[in-house]
C-alpha positions in Angstrom: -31.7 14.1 5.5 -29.9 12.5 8.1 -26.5 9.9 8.1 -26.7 6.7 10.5 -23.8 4.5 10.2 -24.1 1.1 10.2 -21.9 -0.9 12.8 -19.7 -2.6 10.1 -19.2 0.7 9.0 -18.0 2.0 12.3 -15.6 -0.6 12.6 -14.2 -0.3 9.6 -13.1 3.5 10.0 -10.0 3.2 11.9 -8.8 0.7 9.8 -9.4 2.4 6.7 -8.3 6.2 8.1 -11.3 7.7 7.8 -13.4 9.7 10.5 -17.7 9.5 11.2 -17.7 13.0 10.1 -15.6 12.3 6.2 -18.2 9.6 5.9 -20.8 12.4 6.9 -19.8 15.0 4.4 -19.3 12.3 2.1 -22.9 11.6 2.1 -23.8 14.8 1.9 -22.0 16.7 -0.6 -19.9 14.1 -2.2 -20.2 13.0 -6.0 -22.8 10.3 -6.7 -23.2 7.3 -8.4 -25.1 3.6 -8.6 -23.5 1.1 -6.9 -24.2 -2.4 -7.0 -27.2 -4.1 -4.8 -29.7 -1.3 -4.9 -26.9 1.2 -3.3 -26.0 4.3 -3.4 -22.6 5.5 -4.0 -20.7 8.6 -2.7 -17.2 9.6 -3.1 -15.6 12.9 -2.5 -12.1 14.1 -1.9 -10.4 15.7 1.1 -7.1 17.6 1.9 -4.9 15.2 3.5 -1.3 16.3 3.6 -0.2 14.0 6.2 1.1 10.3 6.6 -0.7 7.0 6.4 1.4 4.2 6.9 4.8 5.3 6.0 3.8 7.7 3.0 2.8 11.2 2.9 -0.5 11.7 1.0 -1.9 14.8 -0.2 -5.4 13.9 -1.1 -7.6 11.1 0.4 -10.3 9.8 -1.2 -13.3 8.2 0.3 -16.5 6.4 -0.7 -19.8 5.5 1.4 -21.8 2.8 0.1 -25.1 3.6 1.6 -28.8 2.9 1.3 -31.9 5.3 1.8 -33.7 4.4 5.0 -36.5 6.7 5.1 -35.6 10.1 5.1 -31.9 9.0 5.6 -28.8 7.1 4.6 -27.6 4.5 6.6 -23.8 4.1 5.1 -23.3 -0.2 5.1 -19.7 0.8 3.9 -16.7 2.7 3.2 -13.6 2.4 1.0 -10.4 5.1 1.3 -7.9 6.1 -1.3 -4.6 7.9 -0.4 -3.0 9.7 -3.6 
């Protein structure tokens, strides 16, 4: 199983603090669950313990929306969560 990202996907990773390979692991090992449209979702935590925009975080949260192409997931989108 492979992870393509889709290029509204790419562009949406800096603005969102997230990196190709979060959305990668994501995909891979993260929790999932149905998401709307025929998608797939996947969320998983990470270790943060840094800043995002003024406030120090100690977990971030992300989520892939993706669908199955083939063999692989090609992740549409991606949603982040600082806590």
């Amino acid at each position: 199983m492979g992870v393509k990202l889709h290029p509204h996907a790419v562009e949406r990773l800096a603005e969102r603090g997230a990196t190709e390979a979060e959305i990668i692991a994501t995909v891979e090992t993260g929790e999932t669950f149905p998401a709307k449209f025929g998608r797939a979702g996947f969320r998983r935590n990470f270790v943060y313990g840094q800043d995002w925009r003024g406030k120090f975080y100690a977990t971030k949260q992300v989520e892939v929306y993706a669908v199955k192409e083939g063999e692989d997931w090609l992740a549409i989108t991606l949603v982040t969560r600082f806590f």
